[in-house]
N, C-alpha and C positions, 0 to 999 in steps of 0.2 A: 581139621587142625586141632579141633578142642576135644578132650575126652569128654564122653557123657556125663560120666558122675565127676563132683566137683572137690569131695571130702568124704574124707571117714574119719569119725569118732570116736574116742576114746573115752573111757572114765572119770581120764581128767583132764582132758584140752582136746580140742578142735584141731587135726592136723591132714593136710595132704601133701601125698609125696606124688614128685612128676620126674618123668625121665625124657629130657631132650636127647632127640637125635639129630648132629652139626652136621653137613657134610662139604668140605674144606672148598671153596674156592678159587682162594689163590693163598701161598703161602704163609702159613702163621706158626712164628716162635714164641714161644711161652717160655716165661722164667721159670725155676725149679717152686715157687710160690705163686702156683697158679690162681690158688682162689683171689689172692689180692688184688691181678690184672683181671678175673672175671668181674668180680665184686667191683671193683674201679669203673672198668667199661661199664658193665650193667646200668650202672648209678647215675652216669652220664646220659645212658639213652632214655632210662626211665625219664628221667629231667624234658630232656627234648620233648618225649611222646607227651607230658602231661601238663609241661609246662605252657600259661598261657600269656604271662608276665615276663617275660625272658631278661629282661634288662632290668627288675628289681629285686633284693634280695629275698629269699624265700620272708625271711622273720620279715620283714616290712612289706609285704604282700598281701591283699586283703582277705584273698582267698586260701592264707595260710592253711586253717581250721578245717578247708573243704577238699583241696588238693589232692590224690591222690600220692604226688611225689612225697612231701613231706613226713605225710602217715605211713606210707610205707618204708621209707628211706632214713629220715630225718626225726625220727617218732615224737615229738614234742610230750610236752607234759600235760596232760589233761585238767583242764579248766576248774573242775570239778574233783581231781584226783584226792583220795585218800589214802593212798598209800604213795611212800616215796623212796626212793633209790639214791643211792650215792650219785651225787653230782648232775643229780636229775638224766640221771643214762638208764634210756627208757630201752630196752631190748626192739629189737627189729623181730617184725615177726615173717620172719624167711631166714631162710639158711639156701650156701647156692653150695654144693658138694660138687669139686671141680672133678676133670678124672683122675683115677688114680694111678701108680707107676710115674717111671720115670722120664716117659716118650715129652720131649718138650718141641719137637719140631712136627708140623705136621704139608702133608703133602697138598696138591687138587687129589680132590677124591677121597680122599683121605673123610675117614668117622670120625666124629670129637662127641662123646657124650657126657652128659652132666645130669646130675638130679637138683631139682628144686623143691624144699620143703614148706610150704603155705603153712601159718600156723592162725588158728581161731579167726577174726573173721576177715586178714587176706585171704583166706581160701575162695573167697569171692571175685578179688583180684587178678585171676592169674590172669584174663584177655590181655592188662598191664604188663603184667612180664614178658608174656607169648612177644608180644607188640616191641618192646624194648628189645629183647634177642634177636629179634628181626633187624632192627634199625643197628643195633650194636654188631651184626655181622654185614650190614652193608658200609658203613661207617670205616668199619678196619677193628683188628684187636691187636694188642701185642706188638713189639717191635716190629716196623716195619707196615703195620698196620695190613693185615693179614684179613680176607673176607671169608665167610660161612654164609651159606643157608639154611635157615629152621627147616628138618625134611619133616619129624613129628615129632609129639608131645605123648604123654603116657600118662594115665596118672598108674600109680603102684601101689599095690594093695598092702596093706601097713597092719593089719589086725591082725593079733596070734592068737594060739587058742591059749586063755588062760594056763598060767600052773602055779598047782597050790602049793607042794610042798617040793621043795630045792636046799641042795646041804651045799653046792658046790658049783662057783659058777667061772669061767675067765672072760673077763672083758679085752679085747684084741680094741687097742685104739689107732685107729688106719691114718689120723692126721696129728699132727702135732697138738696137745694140747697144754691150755696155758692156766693154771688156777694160780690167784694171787692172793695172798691172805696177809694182810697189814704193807699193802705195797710191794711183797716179797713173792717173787715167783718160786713153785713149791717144784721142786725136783722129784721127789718122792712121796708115795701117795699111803692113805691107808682108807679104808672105806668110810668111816664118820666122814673123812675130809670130802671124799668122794662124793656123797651123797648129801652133804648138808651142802654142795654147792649146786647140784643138782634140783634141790628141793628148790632153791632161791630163784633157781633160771625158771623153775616150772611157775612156783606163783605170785612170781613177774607178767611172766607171757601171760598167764592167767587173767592178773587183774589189772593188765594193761588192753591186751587183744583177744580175752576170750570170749565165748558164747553160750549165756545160758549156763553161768558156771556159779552159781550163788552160792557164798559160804566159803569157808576155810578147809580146807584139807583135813583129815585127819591120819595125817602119814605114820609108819611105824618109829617106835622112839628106841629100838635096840642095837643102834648100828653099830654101839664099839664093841657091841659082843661079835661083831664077823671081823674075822680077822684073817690075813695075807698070809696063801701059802707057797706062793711062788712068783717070784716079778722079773721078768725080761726087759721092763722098762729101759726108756734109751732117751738120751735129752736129745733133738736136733734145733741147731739154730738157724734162723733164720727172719727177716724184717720185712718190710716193707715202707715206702715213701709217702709217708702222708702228704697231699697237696694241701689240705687245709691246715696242718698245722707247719708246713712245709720242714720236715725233718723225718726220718727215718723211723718207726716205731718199730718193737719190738714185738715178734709173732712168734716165737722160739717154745719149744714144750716139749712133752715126752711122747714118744710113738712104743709100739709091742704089745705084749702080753704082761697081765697080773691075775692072776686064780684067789679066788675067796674061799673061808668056808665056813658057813656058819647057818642059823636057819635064816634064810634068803629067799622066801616064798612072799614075805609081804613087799619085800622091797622090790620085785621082780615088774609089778607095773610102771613103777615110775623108772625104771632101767631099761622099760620095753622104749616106755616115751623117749628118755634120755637119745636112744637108737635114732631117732628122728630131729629131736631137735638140738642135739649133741651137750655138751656139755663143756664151759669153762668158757676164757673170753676167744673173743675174734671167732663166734659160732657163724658169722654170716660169711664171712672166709674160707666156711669150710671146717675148719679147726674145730679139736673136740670132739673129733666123731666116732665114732666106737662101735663093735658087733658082740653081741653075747653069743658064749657057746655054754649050755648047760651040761 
């Protein structure tokens, strides 16, 4: 069930990508927002597989600190932390990339695949997820409460071969994505924007869940010289129901194509990373995810 190797490395974060293969059951419908209902279930089963406290609240638990749910799920602030985030919203370090397209019903028999991205040291974790996709496909998913079994697990090899020098690049973003700047969700993008929200998620992840990453970054500082030569960009809306705050949140962003051009060779690792751990909010949704073509 487990791949042998557990991670690969980057320059600047810790990251593994995995690919589930589902195969259906008994009947399961999915909303046109499927990472929400993965992400949902998920989080529930994790809960079950880790939890040993069940009837007290995670924060009033003794074993907050040591849990796996929590740290993975529920990221708490580090005791010790020296850097801090708005509203203490520590990033998760996983992203679940639901599939893609538009099939929302699926049959017995029926493939459902999904990637799982482990970032710094969940990479350690995945037995936790494997275990949880297990329980969450016996459990039910989705209207109707639909079963799967995990048939396997992949990890995906994530490293390119460097490139140094790049005039011209399109980023293709395959989910919705949502960047919010003074509360204001951004409809149109330009690459400073792009990328200074990018740098934020990276040393988050970094100096929340990385490994063996000492020191600050030294990223490039010329983003507003690359500039937009073509954008397909497209808003789609769409939400989802928060249980805990029991109201409707807003997941809505832009999907398509926008072409850069400018010299793009230093910014090009942290857009390799971007590929993996996506970019902007609701990244564990899925949302945010994007493919470079040079």
């Amino acid at each position: 069930m487990f791949p042998s190797a557990l991670c690969t490395k980057t320059a600047l974060l810790l990251v593994s990508r995995f690919h589930f293969t589902l195969v259906v059951t008994s009947p399961i419908y999915l909303p046109k927002n499927k990472g929400a209902t993965l992400r949902g279930g998920f989080g529930n089963a994790l809960k079950a597989v880790c939890c040993t406290v069940p009837h007290t609240a995670c924060s009033d638990c003794p074993r907050f600190r040591v849990c796996a749910y929590p740290t993975l799920f529920e990221t708490p602030l580090p005791i010790a932390a020296t850097r801090m985030v708005k509203g203490n919203a520590i990033p998760r370090p996983f992203v679940i990339e639901p599939p893609l397209g538009e099939k929302m019903c699926y049959a017995p028999g029926d493939v459902m695949t999904l990637s799982l991205v482990l970032i710094g040291k969940a990479s350690a974790s995945l037995p936790y997820f494997v275990r949880a996709f297990e329980v969450l496909g016996k459990e039910g998913l989705g209207m109707g409460r639909g079963h799967f079994k995990v048939e396997t697990v992949q990890l995906l090899e994530t490293e390119k071969e460097p490139v140094v020098e790049c005039q011209n690049i399109t980023l293709h973003f395959l989910t919705p994505t949502r960047i919010v700047v003074k509360g204001q969700a951004k409809k149109d993008l330009d690459f400073p924007l792009l990328f200074r929200t990018l740098l934020r998620r990276i040393e988050n992840l970094r100096a929340f869940h990385g490994v063996n990453h000492d020191g600050a970054l030294d990223p490039p500082v010329h983003a507003e010289a690359v500039q937009v030569i073509s954008s397909s960009l497209k808003w789609i809306e769409q939400e989802r129901y928060s249980s805990r705050q029991k109201q409707n949140m807003p997941q809505d962003g832009f999907v398509g194509k926008i072409s850069f051009e400018g010299n793009l060779g230093s910014f090009l690792p942290y857009l390799s990373l971007g590929e993996l751990v996506h970019v902007g909010k609701g990244a564990t949704f899925g949302m945010g995810r994007f493919e470079i073509n040079t």
